[in-house]
C-alpha atoms as a printed R data frame, in Angstrom:
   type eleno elety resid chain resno       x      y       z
1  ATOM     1    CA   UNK     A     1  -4.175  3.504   9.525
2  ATOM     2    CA   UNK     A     2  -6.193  6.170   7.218
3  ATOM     3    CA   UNK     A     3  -5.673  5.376   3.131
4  ATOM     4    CA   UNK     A     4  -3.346  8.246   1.571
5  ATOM     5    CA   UNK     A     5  -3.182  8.786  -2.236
6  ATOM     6    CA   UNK     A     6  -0.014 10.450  -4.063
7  ATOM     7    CA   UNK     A     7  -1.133 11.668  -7.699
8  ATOM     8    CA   UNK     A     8   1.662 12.450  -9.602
9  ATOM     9    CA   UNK     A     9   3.072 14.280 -12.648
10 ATOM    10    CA   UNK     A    10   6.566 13.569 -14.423
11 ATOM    11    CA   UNK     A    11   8.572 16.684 -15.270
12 ATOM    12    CA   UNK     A    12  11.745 15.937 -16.465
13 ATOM    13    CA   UNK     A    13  12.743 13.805 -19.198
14 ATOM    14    CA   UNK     A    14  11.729 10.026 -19.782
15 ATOM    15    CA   UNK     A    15  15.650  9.117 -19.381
16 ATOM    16    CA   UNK     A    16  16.174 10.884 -16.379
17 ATOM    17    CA   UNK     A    17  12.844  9.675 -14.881
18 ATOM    18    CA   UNK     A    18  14.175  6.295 -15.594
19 ATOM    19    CA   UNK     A    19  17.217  6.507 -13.638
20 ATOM    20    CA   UNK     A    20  15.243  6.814 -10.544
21 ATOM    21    CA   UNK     A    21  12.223  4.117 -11.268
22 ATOM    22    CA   UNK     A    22  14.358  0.583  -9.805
23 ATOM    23    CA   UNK     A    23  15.029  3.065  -6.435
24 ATOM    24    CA   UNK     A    24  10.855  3.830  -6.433
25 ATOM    25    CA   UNK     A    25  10.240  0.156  -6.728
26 ATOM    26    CA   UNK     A    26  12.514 -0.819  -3.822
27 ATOM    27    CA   UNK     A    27  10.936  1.923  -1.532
28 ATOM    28    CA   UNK     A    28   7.333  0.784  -2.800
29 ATOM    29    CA   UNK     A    29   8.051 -2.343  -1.576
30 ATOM    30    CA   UNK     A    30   9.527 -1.374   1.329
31 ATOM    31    CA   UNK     A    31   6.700  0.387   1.853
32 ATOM    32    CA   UNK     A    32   5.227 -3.218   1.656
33 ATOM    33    CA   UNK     A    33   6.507 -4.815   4.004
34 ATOM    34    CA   UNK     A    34   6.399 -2.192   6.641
35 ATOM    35    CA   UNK     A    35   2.694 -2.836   6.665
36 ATOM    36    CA   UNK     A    36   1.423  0.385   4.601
37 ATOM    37    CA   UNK     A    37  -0.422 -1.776   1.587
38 ATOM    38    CA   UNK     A    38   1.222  0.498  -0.791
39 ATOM    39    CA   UNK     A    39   0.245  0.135  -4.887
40 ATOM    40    CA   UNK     A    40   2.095  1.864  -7.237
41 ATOM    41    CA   UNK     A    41   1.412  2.757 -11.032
42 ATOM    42    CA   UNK     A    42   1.147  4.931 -14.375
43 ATOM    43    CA   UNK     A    43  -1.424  6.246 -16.547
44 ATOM    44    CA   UNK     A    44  -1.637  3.966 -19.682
45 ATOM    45    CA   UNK     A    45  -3.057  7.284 -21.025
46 ATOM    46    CA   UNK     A    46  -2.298 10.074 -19.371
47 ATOM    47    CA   UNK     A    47   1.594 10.349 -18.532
48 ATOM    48    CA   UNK     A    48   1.780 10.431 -14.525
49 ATOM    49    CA   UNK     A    49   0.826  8.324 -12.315
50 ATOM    50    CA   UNK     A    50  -0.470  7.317  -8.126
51 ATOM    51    CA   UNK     A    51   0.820  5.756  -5.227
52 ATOM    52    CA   UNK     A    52  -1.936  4.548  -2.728
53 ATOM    53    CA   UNK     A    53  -1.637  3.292   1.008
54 ATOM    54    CA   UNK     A    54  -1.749  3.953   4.200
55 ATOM    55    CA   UNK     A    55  -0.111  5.884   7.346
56 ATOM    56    CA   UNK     A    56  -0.884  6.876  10.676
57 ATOM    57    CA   UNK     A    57  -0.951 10.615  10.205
58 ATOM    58    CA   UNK     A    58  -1.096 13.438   7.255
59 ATOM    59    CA   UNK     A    59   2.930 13.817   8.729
60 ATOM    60    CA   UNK     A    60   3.318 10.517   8.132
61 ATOM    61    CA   UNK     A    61   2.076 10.074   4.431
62 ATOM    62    CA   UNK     A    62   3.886 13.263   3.596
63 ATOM    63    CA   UNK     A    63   6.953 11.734   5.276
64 ATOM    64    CA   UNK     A    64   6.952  8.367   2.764
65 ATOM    65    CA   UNK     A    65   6.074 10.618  -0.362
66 ATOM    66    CA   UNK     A    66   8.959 13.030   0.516
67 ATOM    67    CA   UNK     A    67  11.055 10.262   0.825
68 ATOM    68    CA   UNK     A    68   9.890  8.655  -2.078
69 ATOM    69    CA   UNK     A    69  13.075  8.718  -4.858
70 ATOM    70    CA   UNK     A    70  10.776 10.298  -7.739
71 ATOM    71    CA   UNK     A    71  10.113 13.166  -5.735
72 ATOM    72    CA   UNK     A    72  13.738 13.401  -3.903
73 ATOM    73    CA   UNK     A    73  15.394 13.438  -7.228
74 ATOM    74    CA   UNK     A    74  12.940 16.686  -8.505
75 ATOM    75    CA   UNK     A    75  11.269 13.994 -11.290
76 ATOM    76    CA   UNK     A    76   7.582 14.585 -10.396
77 ATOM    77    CA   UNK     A    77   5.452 16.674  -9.412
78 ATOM    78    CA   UNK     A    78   2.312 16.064  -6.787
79 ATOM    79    CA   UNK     A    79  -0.739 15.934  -4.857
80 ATOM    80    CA   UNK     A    80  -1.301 14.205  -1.494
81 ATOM    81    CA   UNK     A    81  -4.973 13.584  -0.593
82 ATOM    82    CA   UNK     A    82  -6.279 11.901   1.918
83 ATOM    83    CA   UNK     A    83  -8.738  9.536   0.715
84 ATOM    84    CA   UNK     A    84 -12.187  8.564   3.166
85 ATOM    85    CA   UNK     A    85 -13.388  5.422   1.329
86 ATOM    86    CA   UNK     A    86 -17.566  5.123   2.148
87 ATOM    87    CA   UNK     A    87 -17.622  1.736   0.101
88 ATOM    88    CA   UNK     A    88 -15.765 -1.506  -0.175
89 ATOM    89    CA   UNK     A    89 -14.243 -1.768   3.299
């Protein structure tokens, strides 16, 4: 499996955002325990946040971040990378 990164952007509303952030925890760990390592989190600073792990194919990762209920329900915006890691493996 190749490490996929989902860097993210919140455009609507901190209250609508929030309706949505118990169904991105459930997939998350879903995500979990279907093997893909995910981690999930937010800028402390920034606003926005990233969702790493891994998938089989560039289909694949943009399968689970299509799927992922912040971007189903329009609340972010993103970026999918794929990301080669040289060091730490």
């Amino acid at each position: 499996m190749t490490w996929f990164v989902k860097i993210e952007k919140g455009i609507v509303s901190k209250a609508k955002f929030d309706l949505y952030v118990d169904d991105h925890i459930e997939y998350v760990n879903q995500l979990i325990i279907d093997g893909h390592e995910a981690k999930s989190g937010y800028w402390a600073e920034l606003g926005g946040g990233m969702m790493i792990f891994k998938a089989n194919s560039r289909h694949e990762a943009e399968f689970i971040v299509t799927n992922d209920p912040l971007v189903k329900n329009g609340c972010v915006e993103y970026e999918l990378h794929q990301w080669r890691i040289v060091i730490g493996m």
